[in-house]
Residue frames as qw, qx, qy, qz and C-alpha x, y, z in Angstrom:
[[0.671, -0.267, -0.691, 0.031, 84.08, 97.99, 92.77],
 [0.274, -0.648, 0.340, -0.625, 83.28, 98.83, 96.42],
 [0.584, 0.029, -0.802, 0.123, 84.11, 97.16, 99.28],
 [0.696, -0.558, 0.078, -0.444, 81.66, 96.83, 102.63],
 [0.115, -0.297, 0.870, -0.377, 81.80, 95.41, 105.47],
 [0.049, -0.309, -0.942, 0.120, 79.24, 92.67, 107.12],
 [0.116, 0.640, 0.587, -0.481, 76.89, 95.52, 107.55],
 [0.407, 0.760, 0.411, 0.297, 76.78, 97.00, 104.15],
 [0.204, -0.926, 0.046, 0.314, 78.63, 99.92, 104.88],
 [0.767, 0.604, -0.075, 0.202, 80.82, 101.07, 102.43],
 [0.514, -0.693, 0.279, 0.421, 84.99, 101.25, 104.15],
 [0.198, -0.528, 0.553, 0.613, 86.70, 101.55, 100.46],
 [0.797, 0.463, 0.293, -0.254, 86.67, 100.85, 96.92],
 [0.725, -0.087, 0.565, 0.383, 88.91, 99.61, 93.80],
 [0.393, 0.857, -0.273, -0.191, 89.66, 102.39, 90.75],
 [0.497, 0.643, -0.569, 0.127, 92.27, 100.01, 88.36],
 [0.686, -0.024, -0.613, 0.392, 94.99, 98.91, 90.77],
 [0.261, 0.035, -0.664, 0.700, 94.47, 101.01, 94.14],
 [0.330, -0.705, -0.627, 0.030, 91.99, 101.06, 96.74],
 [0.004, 0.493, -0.033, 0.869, 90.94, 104.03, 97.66],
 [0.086, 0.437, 0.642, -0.624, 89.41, 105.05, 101.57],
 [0.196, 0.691, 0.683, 0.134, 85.86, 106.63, 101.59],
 [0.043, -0.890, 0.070, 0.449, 87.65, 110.46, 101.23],
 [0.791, 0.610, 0.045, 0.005, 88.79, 108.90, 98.20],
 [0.043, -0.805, 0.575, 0.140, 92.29, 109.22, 99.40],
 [0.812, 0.278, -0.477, -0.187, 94.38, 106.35, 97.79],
 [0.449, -0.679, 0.530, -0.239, 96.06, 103.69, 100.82],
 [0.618, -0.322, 0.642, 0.318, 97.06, 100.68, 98.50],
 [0.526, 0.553, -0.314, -0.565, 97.87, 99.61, 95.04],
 [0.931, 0.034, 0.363, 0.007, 98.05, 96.01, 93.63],
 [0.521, 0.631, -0.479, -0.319, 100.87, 94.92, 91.33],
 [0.399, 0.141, -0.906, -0.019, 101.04, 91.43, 90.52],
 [0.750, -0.345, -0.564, 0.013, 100.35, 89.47, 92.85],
 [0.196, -0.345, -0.498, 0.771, 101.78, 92.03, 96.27],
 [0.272, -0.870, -0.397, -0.111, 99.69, 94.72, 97.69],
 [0.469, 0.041, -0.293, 0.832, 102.09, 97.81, 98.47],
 [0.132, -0.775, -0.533, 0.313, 101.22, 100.89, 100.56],
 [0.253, 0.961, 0.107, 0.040, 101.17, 104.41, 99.69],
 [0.203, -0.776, 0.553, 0.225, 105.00, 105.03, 100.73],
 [0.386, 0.490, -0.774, -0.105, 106.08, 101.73, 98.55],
 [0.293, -0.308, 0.873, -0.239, 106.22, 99.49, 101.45],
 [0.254, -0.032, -0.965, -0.058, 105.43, 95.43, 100.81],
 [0.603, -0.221, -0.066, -0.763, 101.94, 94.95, 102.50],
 [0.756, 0.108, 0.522, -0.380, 100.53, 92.01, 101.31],
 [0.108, 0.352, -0.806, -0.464, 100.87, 89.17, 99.10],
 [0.822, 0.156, 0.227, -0.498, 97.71, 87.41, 97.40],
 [0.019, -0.260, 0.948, 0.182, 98.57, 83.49, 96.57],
 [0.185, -0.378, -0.905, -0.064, 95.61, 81.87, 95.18],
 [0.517, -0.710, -0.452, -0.160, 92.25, 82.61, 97.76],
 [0.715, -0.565, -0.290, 0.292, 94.23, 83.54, 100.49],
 [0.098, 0.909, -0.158, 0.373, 96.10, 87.08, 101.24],
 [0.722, -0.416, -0.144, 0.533, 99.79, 86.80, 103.81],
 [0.274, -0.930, 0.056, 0.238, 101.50, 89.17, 105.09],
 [0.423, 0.776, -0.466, 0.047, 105.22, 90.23, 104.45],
 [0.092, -0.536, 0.835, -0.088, 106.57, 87.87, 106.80],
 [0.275, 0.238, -0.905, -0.220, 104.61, 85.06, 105.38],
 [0.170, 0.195, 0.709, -0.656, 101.82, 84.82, 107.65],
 [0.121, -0.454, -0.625, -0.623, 98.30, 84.01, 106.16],
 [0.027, 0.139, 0.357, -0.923, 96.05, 86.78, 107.30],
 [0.460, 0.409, 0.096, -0.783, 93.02, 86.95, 105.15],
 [0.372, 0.072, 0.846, 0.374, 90.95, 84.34, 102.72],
 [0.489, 0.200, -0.317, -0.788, 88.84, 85.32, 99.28],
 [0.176, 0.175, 0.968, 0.034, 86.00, 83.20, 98.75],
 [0.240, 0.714, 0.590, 0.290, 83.90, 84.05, 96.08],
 [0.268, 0.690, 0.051, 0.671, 83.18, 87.71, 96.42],
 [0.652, -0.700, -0.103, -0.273, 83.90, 87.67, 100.34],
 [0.414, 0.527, -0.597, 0.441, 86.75, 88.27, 102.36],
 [0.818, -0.558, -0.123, -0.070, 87.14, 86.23, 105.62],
 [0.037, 0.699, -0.684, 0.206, 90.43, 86.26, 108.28],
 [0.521, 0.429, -0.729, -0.115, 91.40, 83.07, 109.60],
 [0.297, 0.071, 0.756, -0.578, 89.18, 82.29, 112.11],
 [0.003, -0.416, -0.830, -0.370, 86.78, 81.78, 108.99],
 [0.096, 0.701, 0.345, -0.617, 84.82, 85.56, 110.58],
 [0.304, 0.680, 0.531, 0.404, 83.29, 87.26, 107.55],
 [0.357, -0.327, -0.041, 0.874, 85.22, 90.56, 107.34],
 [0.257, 0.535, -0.191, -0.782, 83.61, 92.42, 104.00],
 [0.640, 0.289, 0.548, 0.454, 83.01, 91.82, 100.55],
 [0.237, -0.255, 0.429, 0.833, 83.07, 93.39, 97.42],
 [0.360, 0.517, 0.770, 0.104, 80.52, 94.84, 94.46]]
């Protein structure tokens, strides 16, 4: 799966459980339901539609195959 931005441009894509940049270098991985970065660290945490941070903060919403921040701006999607 790749993921664009609003202008079709590809900025990453999805191999399994980690996204990868466009130099293919991996910079997260999913397990469960967190998002951790390459060193380990906590990220992100996906509840439902809607993606928060580590201190609980909602940051980012899925909706369909589109990812929007919380001003309801149309960040990227996916395909």
């Amino acid at each position: 799966m790749h993921i664009r931005d609003v202008y079709g441009n590809r900025i990453a894509r999805r191999v399994g459980d980690r996204i990868l940049d466009n130099f293919g270098d991996w910079v997260y991985e999913i397990r469960g339901d967190r998002v951790y970065d390459t060193g380990g660290n906590w990220r992100y945490e996906i509840r439902n539609d809607r993606i928060y941070d580590t201190s609980g903060n909602w940051v980012y919403e899925i909706r369909g195959d589109r990812i929007y921040d919380t001003s309801g701006n149309w960040l990227g999607q996916d395909y």
